[in-house]
C-alpha positions in Angstrom: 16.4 2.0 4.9 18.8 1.0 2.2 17.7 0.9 -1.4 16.9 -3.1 -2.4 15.8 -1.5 -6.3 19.0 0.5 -7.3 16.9 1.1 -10.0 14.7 3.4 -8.3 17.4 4.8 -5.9 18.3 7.4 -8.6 16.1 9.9 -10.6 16.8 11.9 -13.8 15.9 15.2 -13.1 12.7 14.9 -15.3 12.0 12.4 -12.5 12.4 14.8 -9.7 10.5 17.6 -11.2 7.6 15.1 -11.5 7.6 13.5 -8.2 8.2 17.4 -6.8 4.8 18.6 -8.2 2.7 19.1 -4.9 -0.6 16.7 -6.2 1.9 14.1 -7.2 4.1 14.4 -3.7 1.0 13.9 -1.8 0.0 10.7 -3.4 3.0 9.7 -2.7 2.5 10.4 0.5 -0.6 9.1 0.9 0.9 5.7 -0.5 3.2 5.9 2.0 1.2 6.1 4.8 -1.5 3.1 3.3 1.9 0.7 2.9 2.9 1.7 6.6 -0.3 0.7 8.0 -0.2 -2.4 6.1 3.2 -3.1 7.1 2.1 -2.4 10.5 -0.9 -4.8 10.1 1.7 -7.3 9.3 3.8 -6.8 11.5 1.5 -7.6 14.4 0.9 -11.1 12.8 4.1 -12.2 12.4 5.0 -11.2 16.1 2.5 -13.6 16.7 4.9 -16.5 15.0 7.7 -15.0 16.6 8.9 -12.9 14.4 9.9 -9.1 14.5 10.1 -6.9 11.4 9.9 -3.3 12.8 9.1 -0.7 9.6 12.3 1.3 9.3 12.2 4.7 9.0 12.8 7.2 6.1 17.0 8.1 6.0 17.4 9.7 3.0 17.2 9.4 -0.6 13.8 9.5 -2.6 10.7 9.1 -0.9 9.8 7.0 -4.4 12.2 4.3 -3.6 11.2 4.3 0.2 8.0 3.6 -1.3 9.2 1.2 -3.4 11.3 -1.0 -0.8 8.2 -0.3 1.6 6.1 -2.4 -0.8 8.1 -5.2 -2.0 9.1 -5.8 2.0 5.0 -5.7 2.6 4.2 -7.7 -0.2 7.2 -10.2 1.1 5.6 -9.9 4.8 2.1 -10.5 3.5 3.5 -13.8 1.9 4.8 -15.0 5.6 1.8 -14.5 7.2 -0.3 -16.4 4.5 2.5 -19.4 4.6 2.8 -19.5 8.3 -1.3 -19.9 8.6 -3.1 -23.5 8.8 -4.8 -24.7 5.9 -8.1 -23.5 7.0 -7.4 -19.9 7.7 -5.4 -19.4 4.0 -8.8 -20.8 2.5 -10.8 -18.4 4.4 -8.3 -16.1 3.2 -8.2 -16.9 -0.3 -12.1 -16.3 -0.4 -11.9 -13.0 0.7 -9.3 -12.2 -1.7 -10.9 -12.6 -4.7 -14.1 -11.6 -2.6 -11.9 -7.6 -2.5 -10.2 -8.0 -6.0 -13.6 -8.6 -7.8 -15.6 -6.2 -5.9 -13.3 -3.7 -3.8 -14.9 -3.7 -0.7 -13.0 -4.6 2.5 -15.3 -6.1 5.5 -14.2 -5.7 9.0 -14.3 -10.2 9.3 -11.4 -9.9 7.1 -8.0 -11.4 8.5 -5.9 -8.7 9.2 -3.6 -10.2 6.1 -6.7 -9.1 3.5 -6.7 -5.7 5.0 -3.1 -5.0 5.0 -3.4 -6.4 0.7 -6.2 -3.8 0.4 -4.1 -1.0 2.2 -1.1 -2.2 -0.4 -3.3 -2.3 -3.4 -4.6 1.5 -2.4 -1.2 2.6 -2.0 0.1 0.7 -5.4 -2.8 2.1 -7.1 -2.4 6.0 -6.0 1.2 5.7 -7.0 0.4 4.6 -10.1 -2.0 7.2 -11.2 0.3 9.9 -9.6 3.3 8.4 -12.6 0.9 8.1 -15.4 -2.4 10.0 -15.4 -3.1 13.6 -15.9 -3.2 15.6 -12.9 -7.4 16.0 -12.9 -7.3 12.0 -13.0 -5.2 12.3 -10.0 -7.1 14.8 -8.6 -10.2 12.5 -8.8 -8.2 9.6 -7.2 -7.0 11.8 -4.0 -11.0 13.3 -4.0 -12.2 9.6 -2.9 -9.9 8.8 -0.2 -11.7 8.7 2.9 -9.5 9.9 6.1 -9.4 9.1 9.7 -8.8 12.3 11.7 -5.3 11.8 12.4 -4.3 12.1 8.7 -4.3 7.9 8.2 -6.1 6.4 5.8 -9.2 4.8 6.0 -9.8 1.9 4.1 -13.0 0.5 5.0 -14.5 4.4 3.8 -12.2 4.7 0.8 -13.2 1.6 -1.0 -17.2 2.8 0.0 -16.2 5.0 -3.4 -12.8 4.3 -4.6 -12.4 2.1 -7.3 -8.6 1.1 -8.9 -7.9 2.7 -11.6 -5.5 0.1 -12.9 -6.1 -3.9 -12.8 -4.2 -5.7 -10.0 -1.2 -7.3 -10.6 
């Protein structure tokens, strides 16, 4: 996948030896792997409309801007879905939006759109703690993510005791 943000396509080196510090590498990874599913979520909606946007796989470079391009592309996806709906289903879905912003729990009669957003706002949130926080905050965070027992993430368990560290944007 080529870079969309040159701006995170290069690192100082006080940027690598963060992102290298195990804890912080496997929040990253851990984002990763919620933005995937989300993407894959997606994905399977907008096949339904016709379209085809197949998640690309990792070629190089830093895993923080595959992250990165991995979000905007779900966020971008997310938008299609919501614009290709009828007016009915984006009101349904606009409820249960704000239902997950205000209170962070994700029910399974959610559109598959509102579970992808939660997956993304797991992943944005992990990464964020993993660039600001101390380490134990981190720590914390990565404590309280529930896992299915293939490694994925499990976001109807996580959010049964995760709460965002950072307000949505």
């Amino acid at each position: 996948m080529d870079c969309t943000d040159p701006q995170n396509c290069t690192y100082t080196e006080k940027e690598k030896e963060h992102w290298s510090k195990p804890i912080r590498a496997q929040a990253l990874e851990l984002a990763i792997s919620a933005v995937s599913e989300a993407w894959a979520i997606l994905d399977v909606e907008l096949q339904k409309d016709g379209f085809d946007d197949r998640i690309p796989p990792f070629e190089g470079g830093s895993r923080y801007a595959y992250y990165c391009d991995l979000d905007t592309q779900t966020l971008e996806d997310s938008d299609s879905v919501y614009f290709n709906s009828p007016d009915r289903k984006r009101k349904i879905d606009d409820r249960d939006l704000r239902y997950f912003e205000t209170c962070f729990k994700v029910h399974d009669y959610f559109s598959p759109r509102i579970r992808a957003l939660a997956f993304r706002t797991l992943a944005k949130d992990l990464v964020s703690v993993a660039s600001v926080k101390r380490e134990e905050d981190l720590q914390d965070a990565l404590s309280r993510i529930a896992l299915n027992s293939d490694g994925s993430v499990n976001v109807f368990f996580t959010y049964e005791n995760y709460r965002p560290y950072f307000p949505l944007d």
